[in-house]
N, CA, C and O of each residue as an XYZ file, in Angstrom:
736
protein
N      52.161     80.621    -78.133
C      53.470     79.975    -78.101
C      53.334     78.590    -78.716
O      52.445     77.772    -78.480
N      54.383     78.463    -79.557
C      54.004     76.821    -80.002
C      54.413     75.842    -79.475
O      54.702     76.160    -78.322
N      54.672     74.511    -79.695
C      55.427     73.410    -79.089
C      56.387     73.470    -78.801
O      56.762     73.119    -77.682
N      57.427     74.107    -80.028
C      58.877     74.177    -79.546
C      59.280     75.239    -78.877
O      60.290     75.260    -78.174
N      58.606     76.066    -79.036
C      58.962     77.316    -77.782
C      58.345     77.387    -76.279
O      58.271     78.441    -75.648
N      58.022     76.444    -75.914
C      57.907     76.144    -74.575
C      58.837     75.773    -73.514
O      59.621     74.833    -73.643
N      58.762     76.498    -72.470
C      59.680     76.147    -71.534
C      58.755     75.453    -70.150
O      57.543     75.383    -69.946
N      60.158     74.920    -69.209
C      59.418     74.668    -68.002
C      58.895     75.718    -66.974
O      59.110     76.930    -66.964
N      58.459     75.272    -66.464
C      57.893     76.605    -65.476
C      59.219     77.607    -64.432
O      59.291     78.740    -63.954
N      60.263     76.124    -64.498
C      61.340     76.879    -63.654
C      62.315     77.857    -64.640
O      63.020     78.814    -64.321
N      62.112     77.333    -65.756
C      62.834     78.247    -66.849
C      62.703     79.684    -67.012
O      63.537     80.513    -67.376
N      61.098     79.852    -66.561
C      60.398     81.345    -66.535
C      60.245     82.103    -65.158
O      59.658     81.527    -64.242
N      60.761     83.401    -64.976
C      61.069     83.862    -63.833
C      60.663     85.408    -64.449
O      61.017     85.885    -65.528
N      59.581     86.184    -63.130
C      59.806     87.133    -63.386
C      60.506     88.414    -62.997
O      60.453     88.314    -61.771
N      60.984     89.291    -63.187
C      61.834     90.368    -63.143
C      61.488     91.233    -61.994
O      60.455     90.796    -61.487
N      61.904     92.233    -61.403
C      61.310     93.484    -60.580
C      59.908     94.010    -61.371
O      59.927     94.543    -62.481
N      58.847     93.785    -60.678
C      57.776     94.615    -61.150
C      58.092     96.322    -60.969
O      57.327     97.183    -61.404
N      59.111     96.551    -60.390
C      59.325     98.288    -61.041
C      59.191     98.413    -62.466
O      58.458     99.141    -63.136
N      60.445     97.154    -62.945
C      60.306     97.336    -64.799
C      59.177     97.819    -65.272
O      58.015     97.711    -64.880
N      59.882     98.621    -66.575
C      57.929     99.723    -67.016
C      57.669     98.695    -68.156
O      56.603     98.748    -68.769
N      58.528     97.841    -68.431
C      58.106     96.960    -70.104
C      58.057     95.838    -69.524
O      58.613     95.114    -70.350
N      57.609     94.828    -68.175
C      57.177     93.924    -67.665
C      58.123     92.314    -67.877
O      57.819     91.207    -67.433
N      59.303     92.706    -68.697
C      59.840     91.622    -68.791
C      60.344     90.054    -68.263
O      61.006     89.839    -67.248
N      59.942     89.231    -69.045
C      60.294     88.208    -68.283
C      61.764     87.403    -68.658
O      62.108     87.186    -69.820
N      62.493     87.037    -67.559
C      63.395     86.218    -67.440
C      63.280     84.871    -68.031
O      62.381     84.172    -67.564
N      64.030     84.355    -68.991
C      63.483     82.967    -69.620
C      64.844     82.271    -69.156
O      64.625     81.195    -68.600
N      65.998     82.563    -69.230
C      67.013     81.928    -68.204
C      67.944     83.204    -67.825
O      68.011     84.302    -68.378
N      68.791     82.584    -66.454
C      69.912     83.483    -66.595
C      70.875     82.172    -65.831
O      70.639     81.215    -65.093
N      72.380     82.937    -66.672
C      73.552     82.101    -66.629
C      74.493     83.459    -65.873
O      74.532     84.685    -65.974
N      75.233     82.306    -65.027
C      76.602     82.781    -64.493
C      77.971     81.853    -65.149
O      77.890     80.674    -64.806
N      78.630     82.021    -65.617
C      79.841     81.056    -66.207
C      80.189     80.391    -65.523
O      80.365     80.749    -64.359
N      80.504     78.827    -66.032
C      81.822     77.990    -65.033
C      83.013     78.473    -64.642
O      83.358     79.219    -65.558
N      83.693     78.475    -63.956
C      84.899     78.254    -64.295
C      85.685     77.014    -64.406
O      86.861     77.143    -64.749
N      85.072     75.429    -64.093
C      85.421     74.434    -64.357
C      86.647     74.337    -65.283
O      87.713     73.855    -64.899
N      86.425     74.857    -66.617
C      87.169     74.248    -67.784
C      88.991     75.390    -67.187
O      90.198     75.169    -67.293
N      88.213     76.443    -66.653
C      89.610     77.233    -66.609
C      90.443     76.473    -65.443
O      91.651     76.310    -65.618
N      90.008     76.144    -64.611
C      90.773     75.722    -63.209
C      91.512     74.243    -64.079
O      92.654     73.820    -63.905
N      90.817     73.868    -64.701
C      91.359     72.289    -65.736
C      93.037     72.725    -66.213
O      94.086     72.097    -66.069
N      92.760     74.058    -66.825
C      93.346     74.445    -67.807
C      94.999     75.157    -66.803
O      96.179     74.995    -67.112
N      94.476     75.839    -65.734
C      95.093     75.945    -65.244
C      96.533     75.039    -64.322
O      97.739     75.183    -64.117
N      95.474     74.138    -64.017
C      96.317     72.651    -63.310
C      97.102     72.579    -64.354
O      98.249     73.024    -64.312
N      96.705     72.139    -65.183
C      97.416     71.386    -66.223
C      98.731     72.329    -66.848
O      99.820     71.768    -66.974
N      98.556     74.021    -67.296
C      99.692     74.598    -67.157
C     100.335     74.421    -65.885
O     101.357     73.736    -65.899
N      99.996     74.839    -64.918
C     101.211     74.957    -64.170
C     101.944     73.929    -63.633
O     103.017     73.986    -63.032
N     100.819     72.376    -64.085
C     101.818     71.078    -63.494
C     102.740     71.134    -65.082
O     103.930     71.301    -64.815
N     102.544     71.055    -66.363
C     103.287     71.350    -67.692
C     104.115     72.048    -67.607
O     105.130     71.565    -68.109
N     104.261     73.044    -67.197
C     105.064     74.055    -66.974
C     106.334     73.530    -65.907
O     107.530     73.283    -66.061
N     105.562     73.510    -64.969
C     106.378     73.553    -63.626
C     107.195     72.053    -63.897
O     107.946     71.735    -62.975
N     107.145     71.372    -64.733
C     108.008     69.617    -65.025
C     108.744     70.410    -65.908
O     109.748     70.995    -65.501
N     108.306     70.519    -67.257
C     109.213     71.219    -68.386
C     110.368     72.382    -67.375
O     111.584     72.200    -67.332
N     109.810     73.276    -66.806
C     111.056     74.270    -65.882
C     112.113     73.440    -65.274
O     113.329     73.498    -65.451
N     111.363     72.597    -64.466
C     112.464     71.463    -63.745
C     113.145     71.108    -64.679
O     114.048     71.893    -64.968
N     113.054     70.115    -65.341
C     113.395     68.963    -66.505
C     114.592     69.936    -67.164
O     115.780     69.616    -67.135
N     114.250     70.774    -67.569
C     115.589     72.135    -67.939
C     116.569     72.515    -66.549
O     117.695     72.797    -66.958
N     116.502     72.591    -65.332
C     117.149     73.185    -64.392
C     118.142     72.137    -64.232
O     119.352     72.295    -64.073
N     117.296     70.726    -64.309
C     118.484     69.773    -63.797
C     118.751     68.937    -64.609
O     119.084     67.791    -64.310
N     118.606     69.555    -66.238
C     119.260     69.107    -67.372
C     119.161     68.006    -67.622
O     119.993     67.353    -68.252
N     117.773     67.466    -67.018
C     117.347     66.465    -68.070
C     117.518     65.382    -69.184
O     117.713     64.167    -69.199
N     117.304     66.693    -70.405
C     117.574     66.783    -71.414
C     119.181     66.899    -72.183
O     119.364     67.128    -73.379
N     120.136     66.699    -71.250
C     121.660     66.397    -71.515
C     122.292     67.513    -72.683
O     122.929     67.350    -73.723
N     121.678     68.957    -71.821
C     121.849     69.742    -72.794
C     123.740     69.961    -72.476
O     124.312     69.445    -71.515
N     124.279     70.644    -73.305
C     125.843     70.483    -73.234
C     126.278     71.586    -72.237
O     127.130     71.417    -71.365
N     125.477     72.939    -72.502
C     125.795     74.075    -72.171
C     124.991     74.380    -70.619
O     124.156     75.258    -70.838
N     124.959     74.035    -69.389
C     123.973     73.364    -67.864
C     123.227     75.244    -67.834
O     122.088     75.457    -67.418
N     123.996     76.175    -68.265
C     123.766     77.525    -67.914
C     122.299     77.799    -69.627
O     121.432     78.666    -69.737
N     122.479     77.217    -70.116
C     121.500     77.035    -71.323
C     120.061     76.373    -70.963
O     119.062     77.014    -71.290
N     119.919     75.252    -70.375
C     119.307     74.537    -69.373
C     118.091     75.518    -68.694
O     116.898     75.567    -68.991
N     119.044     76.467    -67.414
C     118.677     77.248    -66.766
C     118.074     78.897    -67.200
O     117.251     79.606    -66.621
N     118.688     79.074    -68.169
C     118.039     79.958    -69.064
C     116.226     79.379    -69.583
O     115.125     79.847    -69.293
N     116.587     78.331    -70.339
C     115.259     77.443    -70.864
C     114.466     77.334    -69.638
O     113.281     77.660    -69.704
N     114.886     76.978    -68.678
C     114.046     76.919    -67.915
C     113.465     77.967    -66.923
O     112.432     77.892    -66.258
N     114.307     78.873    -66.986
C     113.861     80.070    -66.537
C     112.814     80.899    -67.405
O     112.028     81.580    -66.747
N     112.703     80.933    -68.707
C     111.900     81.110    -69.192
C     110.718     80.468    -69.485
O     109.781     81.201    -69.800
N     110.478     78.955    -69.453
C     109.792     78.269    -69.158
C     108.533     78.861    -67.967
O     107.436     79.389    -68.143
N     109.349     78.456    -66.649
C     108.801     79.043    -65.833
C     107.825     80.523    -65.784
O     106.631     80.642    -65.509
N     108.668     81.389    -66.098
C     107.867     82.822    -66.453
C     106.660     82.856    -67.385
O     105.745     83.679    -67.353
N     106.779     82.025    -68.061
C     105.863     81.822    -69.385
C     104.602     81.274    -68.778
O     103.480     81.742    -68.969
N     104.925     80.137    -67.957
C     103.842     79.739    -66.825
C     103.392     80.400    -65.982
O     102.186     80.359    -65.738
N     104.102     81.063    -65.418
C     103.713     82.460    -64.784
C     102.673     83.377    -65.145
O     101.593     83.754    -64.690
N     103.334     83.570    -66.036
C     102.516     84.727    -66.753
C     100.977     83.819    -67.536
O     100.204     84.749    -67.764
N     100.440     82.791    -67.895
C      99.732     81.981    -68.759
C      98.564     82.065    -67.150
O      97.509     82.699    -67.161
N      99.093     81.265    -65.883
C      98.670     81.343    -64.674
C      98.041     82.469    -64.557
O      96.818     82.333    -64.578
N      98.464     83.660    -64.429
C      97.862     85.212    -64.430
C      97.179     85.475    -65.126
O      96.250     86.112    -64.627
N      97.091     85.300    -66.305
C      96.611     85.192    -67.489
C      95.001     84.519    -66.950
O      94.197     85.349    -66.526
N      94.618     83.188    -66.977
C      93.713     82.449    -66.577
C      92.757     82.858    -64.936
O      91.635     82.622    -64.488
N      93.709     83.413    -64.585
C      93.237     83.640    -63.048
C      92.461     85.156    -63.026
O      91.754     85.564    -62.103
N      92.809     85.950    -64.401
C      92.096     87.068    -63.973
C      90.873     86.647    -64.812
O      89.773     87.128    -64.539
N      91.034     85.687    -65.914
C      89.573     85.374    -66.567
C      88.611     84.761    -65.976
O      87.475     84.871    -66.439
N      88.838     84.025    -64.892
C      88.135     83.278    -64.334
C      87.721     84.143    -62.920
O      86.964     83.731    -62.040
N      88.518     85.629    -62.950
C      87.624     86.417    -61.493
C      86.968     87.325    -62.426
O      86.485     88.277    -61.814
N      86.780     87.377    -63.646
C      85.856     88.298    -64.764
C      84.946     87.257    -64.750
O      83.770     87.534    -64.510
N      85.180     86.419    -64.904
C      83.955     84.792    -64.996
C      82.826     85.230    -64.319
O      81.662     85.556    -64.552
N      83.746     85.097    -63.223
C      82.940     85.136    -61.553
C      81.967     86.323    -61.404
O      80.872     86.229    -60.848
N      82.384     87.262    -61.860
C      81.239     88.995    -62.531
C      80.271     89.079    -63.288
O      79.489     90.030    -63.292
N      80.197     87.962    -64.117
C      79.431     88.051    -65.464
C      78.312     87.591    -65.325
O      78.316     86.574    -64.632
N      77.193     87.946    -65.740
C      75.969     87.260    -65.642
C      75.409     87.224    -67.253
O      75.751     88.195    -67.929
N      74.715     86.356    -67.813
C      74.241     86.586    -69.080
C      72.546     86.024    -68.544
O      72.070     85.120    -67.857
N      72.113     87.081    -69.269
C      70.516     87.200    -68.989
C      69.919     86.735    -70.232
O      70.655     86.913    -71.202
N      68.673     86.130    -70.511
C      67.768     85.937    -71.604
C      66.292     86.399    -71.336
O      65.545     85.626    -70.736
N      65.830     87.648    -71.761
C      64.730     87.807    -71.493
C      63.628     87.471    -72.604
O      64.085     87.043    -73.664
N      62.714     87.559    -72.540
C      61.573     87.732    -73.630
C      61.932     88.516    -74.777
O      61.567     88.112    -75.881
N      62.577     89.552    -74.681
C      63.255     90.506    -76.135
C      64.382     90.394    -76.134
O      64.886     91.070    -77.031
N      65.266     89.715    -75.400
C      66.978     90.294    -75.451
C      67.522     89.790    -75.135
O      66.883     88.795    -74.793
N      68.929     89.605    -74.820
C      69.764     88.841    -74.608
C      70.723     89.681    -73.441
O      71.087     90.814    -73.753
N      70.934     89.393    -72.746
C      71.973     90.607    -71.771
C      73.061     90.382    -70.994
O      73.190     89.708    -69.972
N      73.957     91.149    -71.725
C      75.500     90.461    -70.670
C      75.528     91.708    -69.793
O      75.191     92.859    -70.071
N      76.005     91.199    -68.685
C      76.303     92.130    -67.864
C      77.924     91.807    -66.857
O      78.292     90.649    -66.656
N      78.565     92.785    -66.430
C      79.486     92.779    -65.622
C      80.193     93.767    -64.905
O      80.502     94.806    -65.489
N      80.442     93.620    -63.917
C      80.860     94.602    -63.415
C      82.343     94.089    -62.345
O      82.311     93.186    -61.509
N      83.323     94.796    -62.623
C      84.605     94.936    -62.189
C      85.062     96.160    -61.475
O      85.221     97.227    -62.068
N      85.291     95.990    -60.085
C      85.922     97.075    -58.849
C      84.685     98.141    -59.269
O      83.540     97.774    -59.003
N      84.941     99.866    -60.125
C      84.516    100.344    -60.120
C      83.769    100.740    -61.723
O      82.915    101.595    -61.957
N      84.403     99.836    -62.620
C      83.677     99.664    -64.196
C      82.704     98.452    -64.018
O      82.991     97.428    -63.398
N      81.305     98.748    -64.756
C      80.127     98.444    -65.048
C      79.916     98.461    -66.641
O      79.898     99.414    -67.421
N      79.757     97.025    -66.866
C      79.178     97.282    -68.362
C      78.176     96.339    -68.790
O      77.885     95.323    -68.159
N      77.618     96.730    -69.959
C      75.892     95.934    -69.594
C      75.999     96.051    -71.298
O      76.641     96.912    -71.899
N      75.341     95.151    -71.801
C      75.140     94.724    -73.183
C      74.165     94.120    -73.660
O      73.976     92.935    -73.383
N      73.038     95.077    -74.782
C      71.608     94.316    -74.584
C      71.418     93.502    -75.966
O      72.571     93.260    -76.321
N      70.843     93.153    -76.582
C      71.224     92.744    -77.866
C      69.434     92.214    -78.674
O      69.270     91.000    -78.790
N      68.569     92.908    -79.032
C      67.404     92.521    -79.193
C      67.028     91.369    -80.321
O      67.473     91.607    -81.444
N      66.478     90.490    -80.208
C      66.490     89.053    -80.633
C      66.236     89.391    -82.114
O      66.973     88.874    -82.953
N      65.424     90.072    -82.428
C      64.423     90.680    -83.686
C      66.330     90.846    -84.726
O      66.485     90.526    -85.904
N      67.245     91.312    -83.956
C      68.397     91.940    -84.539
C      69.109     90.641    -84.640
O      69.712     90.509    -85.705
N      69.178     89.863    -83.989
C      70.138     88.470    -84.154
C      70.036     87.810    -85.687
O      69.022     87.354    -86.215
N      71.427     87.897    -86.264
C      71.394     86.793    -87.616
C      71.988     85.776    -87.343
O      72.440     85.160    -88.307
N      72.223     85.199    -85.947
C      73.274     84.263    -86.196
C      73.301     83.244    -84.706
O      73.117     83.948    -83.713
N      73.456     82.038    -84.439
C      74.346     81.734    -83.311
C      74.782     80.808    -83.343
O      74.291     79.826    -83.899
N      76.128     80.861    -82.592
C      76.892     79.978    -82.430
C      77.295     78.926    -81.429
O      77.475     79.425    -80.318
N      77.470     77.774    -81.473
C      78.188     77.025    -80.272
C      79.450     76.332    -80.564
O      79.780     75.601    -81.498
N      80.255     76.880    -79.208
C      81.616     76.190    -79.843
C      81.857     75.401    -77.904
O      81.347     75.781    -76.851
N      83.007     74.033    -78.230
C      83.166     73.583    -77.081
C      84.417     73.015    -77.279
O      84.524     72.258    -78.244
N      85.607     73.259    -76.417
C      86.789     72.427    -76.429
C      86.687     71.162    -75.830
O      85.657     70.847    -75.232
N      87.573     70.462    -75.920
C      87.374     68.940    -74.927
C      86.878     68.926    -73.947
O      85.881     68.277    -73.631
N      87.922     70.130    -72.875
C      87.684     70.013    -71.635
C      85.976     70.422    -71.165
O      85.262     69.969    -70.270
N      85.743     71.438    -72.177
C      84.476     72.307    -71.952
C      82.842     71.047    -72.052
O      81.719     71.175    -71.563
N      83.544     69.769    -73.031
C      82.414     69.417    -73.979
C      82.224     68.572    -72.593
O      81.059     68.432    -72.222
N      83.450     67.886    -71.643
C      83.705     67.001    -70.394
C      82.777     67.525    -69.467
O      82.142     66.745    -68.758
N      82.590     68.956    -69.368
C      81.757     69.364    -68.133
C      80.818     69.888    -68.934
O      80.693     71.103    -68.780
N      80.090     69.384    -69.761
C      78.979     69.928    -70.685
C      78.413     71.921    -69.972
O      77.505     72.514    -69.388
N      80.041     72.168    -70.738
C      79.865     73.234    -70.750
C      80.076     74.213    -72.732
O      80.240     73.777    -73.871
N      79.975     75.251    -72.282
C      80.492     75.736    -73.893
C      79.945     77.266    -73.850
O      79.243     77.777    -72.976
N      80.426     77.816    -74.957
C      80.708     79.144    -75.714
C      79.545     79.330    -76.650
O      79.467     78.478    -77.535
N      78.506     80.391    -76.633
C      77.363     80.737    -77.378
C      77.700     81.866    -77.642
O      78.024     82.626    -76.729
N      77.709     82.210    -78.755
C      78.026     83.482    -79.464
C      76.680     83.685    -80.225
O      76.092     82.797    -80.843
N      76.247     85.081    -80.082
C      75.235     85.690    -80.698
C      75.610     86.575    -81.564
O      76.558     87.255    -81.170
N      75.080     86.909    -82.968
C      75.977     87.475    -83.488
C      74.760     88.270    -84.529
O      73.654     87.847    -84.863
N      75.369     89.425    -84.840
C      74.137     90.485    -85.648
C      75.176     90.344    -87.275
O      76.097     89.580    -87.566
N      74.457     91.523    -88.101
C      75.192     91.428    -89.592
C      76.597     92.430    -89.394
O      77.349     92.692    -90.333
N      76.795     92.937    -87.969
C      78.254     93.639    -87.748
C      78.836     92.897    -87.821
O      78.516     91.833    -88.351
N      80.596     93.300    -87.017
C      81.253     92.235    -87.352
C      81.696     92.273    -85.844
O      81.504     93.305    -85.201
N      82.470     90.825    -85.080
C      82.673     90.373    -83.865
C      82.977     91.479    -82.917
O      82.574     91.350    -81.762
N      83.558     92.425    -83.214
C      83.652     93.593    -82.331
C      82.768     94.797    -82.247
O      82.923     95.758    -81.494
N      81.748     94.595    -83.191
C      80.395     95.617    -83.345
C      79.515     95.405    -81.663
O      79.898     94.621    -80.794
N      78.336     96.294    -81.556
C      77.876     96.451    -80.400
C      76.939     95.303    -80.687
O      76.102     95.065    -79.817
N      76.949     94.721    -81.532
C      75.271     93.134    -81.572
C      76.367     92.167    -81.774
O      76.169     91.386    -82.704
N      77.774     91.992    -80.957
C      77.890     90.432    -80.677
C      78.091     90.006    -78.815
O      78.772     90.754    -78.113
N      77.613     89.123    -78.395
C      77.570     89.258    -77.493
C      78.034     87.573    -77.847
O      77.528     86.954    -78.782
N      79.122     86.961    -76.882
C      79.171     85.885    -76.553
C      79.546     85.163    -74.858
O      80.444     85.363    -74.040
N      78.480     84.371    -74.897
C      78.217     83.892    -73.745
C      79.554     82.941    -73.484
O      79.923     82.114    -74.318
N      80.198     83.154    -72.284
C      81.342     82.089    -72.389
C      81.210     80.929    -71.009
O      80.904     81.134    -69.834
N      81.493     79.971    -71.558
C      81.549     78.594    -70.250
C      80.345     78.538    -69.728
O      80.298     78.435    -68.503
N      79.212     78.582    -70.402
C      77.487     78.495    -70.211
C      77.312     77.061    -69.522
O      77.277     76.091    -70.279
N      77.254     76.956    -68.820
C      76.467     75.199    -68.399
C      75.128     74.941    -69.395
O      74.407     75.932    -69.515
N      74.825     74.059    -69.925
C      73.857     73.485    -70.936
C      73.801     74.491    -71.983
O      72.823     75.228    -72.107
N      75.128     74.560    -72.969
C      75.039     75.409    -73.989
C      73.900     75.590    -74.991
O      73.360     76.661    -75.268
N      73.572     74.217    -75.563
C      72.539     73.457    -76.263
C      71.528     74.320    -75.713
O      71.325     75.342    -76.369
N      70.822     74.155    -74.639
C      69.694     74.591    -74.229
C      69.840     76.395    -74.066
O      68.802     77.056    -74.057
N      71.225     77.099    -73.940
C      70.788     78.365    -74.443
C      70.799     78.582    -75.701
O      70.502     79.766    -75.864
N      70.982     78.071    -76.683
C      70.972     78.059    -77.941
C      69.581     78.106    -78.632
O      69.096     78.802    -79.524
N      69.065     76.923    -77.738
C      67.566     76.161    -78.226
C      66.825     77.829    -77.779
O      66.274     78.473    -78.671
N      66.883     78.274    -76.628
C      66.218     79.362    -76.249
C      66.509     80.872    -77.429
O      65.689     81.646    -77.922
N      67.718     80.822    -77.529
C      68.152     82.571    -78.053
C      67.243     81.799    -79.897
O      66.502     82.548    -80.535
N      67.457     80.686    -80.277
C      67.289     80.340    -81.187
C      65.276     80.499    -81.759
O      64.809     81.036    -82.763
N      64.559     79.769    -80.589
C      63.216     79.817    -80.355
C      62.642     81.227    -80.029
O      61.422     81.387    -80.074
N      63.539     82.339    -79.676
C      63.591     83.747    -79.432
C      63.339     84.533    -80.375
O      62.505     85.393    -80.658
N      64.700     83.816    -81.028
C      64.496     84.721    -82.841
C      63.265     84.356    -83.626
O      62.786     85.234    -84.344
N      62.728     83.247    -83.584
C      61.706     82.365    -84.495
C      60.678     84.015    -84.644
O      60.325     84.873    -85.454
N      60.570     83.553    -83.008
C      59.295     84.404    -82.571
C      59.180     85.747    -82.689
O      58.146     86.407    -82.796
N      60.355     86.128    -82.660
C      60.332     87.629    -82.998
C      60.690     88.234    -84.655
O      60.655     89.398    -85.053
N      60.995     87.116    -85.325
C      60.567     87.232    -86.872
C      59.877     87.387    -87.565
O      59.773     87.985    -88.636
N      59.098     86.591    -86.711
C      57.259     86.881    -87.021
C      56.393     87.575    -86.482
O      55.203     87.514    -86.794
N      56.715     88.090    -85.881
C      56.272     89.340    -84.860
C      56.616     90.672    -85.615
O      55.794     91.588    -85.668
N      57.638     90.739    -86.094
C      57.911     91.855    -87.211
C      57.750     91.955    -88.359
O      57.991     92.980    -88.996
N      57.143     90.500    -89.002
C      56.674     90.602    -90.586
C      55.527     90.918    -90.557
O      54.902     91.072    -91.606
């Protein structure tokens, strides 16, 4: 292993010795939901002023039944945006993303669907980090791994609301090095 592919000792964890290919754990992530609960406040206090601000005409609209329309739709829109956020953030709550010694692994499981996604490093052409404001505030962010398919092929896997994005990056990144050269 060289310099830059070194981790700390807490970084490295090993797996069930049942496993028949001995793999080791180099991190595993569960998502924030920080940035969504942000996102959420903020619609439904946006929302819920804009709905008002229309009900009691505010805005000196001429027609008061126009108002209430606007704002009735307003509202629903928040509604629905709320629902929207609240089921991503109980999929959040399911997800685990694994980094082993060969692979990369999302996993999740919802009520009675299970789905698991392996992605072998040797196959990775690509990764990405992306972070919105709120995300960059709780040094959180979005790692996308990505093969020569295309975003909906079975080799993209993206990690979402990772705490220390950077550092899974540095890892899936120091992953590939090693397994490049391992296959030439």
């Amino acid at each position: 292993m060289t310099q830059s592919q070194t981790y700390n000792e807490t970084d490295v964890t090993d797996t069930n010795a049942s496993e028949a290919d001995d793999e080791q754990v180099l991190h595993q992530i569960s998502p924030a939901i920080k940035p969504l609960l942000v996102w959420l406040g903020l619609t439904i206090i946006g929302g819920g002023v804009l709905g008002i601000a229309f009900f009691v005409n505010l805005f000196g609209l001429e027609d008061a039944g126009l108002g209430l329309i606007v704002g009735s739709a307003i509202v629903f829109l928040t509604g629905v945006i709320a629902i929207k956020l609240l089921i991503k953030m109980y999929v959040l709550r399911r997800t685990t993303y694994t980094l082993t010694d060969d692979a990369i692994r999302y996993e999740f499981s919802l009520w009675f669907n299970q789905r698991s996604r392996e992605l072998p490093y040797a196959k990775i052409r690509g990764v990405d980090l992306s972070q919105d404001r709120i995300q960059r505030l709780y040094q959180i962010g979005t790692v996308s791994v990505l093969t020569g398919g295309t975003n909906a092929s079975l080799g993209y896997i993206e990690c979402s609301n990772v705490p220390n994005p950077e550092r899974v990056r540095t890892i899936v990144r120091n992953q590939m090095c090693s397994h490049s050269t391992d296959s030439q």
